[in-house]
C-alpha positions in Angstrom: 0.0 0.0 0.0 1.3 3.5 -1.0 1.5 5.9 1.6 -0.4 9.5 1.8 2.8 11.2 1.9 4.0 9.5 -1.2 1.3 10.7 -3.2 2.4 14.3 -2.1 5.7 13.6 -3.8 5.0 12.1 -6.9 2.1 15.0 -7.0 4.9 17.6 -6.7 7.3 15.6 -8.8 5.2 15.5 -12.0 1.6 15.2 -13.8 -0.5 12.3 -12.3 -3.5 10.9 -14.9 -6.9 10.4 -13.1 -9.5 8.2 -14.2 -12.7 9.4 -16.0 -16.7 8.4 -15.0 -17.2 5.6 -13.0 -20.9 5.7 -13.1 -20.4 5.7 -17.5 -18.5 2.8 -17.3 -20.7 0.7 -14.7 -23.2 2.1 -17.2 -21.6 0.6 -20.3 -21.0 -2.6 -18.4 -25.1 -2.6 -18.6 -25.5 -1.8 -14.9 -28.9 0.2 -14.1 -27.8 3.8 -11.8 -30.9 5.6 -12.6 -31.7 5.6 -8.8 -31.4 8.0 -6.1 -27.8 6.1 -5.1 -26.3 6.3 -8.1 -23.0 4.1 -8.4 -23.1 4.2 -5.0 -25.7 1.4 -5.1 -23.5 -1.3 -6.2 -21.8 -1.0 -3.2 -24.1 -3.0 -1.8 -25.5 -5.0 -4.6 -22.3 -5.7 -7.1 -19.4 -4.6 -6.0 -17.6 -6.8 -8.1 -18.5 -4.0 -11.0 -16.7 -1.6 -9.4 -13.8 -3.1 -8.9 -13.8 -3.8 -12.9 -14.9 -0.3 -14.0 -11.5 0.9 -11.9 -9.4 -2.2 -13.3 -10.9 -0.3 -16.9 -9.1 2.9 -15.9 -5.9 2.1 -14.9 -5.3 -0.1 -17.4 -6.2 2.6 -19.8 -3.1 4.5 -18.0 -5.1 6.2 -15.0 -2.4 6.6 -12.7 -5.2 7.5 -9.4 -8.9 6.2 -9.1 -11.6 8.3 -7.7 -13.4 5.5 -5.2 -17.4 5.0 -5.4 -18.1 7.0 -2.3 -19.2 10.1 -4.4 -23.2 9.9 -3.6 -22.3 7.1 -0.5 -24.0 9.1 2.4 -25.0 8.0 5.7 -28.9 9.7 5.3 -28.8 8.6 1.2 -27.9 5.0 2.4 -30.6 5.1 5.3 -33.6 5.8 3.2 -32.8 2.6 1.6 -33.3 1.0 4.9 -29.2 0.6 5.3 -28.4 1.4 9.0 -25.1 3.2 10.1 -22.8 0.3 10.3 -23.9 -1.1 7.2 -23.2 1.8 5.8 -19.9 2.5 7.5 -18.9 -0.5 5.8 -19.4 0.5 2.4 -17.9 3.4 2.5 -14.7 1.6 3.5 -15.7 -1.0 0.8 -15.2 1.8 -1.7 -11.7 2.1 -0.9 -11.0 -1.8 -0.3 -12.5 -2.0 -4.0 -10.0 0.8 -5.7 -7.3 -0.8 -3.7 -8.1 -4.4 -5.2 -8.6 -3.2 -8.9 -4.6 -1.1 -8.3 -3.2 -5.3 -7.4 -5.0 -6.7 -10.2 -3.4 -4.0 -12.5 -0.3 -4.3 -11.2 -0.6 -8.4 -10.7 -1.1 -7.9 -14.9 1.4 -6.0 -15.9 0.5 -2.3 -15.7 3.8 -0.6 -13.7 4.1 2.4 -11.4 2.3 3.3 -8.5 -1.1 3.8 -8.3 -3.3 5.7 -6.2 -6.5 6.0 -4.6 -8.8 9.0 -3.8 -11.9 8.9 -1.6 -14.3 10.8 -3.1 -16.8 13.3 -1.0 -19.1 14.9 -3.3 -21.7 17.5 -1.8 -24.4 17.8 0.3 -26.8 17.7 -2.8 -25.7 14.8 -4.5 -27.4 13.2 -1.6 -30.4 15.3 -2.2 -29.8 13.7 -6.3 -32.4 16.6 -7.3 -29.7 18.7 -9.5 -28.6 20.5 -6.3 -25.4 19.8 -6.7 -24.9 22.2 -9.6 -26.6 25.0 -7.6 -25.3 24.8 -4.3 -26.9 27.2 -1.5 -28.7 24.8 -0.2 -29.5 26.8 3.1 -27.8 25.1 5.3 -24.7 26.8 7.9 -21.6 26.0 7.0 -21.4 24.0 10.5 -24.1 22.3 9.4 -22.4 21.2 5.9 -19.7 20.4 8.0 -22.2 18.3 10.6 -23.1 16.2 7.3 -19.6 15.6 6.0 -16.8 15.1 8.6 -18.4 11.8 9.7 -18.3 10.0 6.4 -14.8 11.8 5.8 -13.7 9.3 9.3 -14.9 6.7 7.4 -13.0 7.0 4.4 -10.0 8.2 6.6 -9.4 5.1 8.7 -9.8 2.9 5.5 -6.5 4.3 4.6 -7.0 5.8 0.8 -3.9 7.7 -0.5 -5.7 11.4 -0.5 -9.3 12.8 -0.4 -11.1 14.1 -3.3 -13.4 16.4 -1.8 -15.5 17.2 -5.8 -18.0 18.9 -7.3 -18.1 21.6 -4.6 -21.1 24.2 -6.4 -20.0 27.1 -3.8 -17.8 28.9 -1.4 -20.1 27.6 1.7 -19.8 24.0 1.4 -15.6 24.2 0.7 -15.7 26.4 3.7 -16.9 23.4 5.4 -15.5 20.7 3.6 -11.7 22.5 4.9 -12.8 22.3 8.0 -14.5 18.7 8.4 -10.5 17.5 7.1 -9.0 18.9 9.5 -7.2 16.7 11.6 -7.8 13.6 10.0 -4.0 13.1 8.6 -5.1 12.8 5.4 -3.8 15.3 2.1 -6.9 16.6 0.2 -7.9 17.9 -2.9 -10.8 20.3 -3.3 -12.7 20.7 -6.9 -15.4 23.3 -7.7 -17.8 22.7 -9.9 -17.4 25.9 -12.2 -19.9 27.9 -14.8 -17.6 30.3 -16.6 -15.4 32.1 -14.3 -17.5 31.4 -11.5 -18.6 28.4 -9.1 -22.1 27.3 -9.8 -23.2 29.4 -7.3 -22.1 32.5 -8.6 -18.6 33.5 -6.4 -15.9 34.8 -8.6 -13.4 31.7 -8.9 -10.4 33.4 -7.0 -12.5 34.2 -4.2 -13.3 30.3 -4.3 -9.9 29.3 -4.6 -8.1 31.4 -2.3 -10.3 29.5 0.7 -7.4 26.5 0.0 -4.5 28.7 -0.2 -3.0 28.7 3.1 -4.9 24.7 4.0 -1.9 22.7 4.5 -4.6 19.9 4.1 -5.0 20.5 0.8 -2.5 20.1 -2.0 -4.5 20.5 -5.4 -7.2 22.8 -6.4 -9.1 23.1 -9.1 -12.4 22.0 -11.1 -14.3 19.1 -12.2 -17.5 18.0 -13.8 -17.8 20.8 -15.9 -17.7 21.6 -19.7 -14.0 21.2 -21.2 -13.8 24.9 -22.2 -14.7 26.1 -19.1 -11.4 24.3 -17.8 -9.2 26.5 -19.5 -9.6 29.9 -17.9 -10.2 27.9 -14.5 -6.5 26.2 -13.9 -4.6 28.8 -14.8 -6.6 31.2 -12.1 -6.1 28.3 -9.2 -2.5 28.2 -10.4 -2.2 31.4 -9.5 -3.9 32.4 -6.6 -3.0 29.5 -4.2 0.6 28.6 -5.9 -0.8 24.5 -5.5 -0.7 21.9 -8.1 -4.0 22.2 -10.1 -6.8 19.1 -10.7 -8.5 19.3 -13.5 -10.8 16.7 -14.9 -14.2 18.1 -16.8 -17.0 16.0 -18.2 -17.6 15.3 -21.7 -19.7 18.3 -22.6 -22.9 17.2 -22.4 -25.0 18.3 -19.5 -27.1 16.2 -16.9 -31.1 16.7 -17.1 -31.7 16.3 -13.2 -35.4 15.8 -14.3 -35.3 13.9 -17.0 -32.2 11.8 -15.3 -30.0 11.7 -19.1 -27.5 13.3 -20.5 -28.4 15.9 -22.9 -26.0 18.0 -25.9 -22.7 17.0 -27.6 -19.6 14.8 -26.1 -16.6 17.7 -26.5 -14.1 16.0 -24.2 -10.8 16.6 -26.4 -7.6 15.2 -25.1 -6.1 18.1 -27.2 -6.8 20.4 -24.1 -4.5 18.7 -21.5 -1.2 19.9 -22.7 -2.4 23.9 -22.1 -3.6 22.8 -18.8 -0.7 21.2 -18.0 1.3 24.0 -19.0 -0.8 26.2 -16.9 -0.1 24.3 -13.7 -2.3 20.9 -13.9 -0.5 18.4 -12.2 -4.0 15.6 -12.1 -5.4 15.5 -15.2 -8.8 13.4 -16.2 -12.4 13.1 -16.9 -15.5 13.5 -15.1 -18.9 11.9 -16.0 -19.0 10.2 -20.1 -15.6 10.4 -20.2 -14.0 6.8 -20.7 -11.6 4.9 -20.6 -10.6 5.2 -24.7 -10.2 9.3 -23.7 -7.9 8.3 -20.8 -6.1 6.5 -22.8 -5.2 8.7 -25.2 -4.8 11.6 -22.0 -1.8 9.5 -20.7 -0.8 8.8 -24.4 -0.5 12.8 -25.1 0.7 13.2 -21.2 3.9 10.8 -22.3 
């Protein structure tokens, strides 16, 4: 098993490549997440899939997967009658599963480390209304914090390499997601969710990012889960205000009907991008949801 300070050093020592969408590839596999849990529900019911979906990635040349834990909430797991231990469990499970899919890569053939990032998403992919891409849910930040630092112990004591605290629509809920890692040992990186030069919310993107600058927690900032263009502008303003390696990993293009529960538009994901990001300061570079593993691929190809 890698250690968490390792992944700070090969973070600082050169460009890592992170997976794409987990819930497209379960999806491809022909695995039904039109549910309230998402991917989250093969925790429970298949988590055999997610081990394979990550095997996908890094042997496509992901170099760090992004665990199952995205919509794995303690309130989204009990309203499908899962109580709290059950649910403790899974969470861990999503880490267990990442770390199994890394020996199977490496048990056939694929060399380096590799890495694995617990992912938090926010308070409203619990919700799964579309929140998420709004923020402002009206809720303190003590509360936000309330909801996420005790699935954060989770993930923490089942030992990942870092935190991938994602999706973040506003200032509010990073506020609280810097304070809910606090003290957990654990290195962090925090993703916002961006419209143009703004979070989804509407706070100007250096305001956003300057929350991280001085978190010793957290060693990459940046955006995810938006459209590719929007990407550009974004890493090279978090590469400046906070002086920390930059994530970036946008979707494909198209955009998620919350109603409707489909993807709607044009895929626009082009690997082309990720040498001006990575000139701008991008040091984890990947895709968000509908990109896969033939995109990855060819990301690490271009990324050398």
């Amino acid at each position: 098993m890698t250690s968490a300070t390792t992944f700070t050093e090969a973070l600082s020592g050169g460009t890592l490549v992170l997976d794409g969408g987990l819930s497209n590839q379960l999806a491809s596999a022909g695995h039904d997440l039109s549910d309230e849990l998402w991917s989250a529900r093969l925790l429970a019911e298949q988590p055999e899939a997610i081990t394979d979906a990550h095997l996908a990635y890094f042997e496509a040349g992901a170099d760090v997967a992004i665990t199952a834990s995205y919509q794995a909430t303690f309130e989204g797991f009990a309203r499908r009658g899962i109580g709290r231990d059950r649910a403790a469990g899974l969470l861990a499970l999503s880490v267990e599963l990442a770390r199994e899919a890394a020996g199977r890569a490496g048990a056939g053939g694929v060399t380096g480390p590799l890495w694995v990032a617990a992912s938090a998403g926010p308070y409203g992919a619990m919700l799964a209304d579309g929140s998420e891409y709004r923020g402002r849910y009206g809720l303190s930040v003590g509360e936000l914090e309330r909801f996420h630092r005790p699935r954060l112990e989770v993930l923490a004591s089942a030992a990942p390499d870092v935190f991938a605290l994602e999706t973040v629509p506003d200032t509010d809920e990073a506020e609280a997601l810097l304070r809910a890692v606090r003290g957990l040992g654990m290195p962090a990186w925090l993703s916002y969710s961006v419209a143009g030069d703004r979070t989804r919310a509407g706070q100007p993107l250096e305001e956003a990012f300057a929350l991280a600058a001085d978190a010793d927690e957290i060693v990459a900032v940046g955006i995810n889960c938006c459209v590719p263009g929007d990407a550009d502008r974004a890493v090279e303003i978090a590469a400046r205000v906070t002086g920390k390696p930059v994530v970036v990993y946008p979707n494909s293009g198209e955009t998620w009907d919350a109603g409707a529960r489909a993807w709607k538009g044009r895929a626009g994901f082009d690997p082309e991008r990720v040498r001006a990001w990575q000139r701008s300061g991008a040091r984890l570079i990947g895709g968000c949801c509908r990109v896969g593993p033939d995109s990855i691929r060819e990301l690490a190809a271009r990324l050398g």
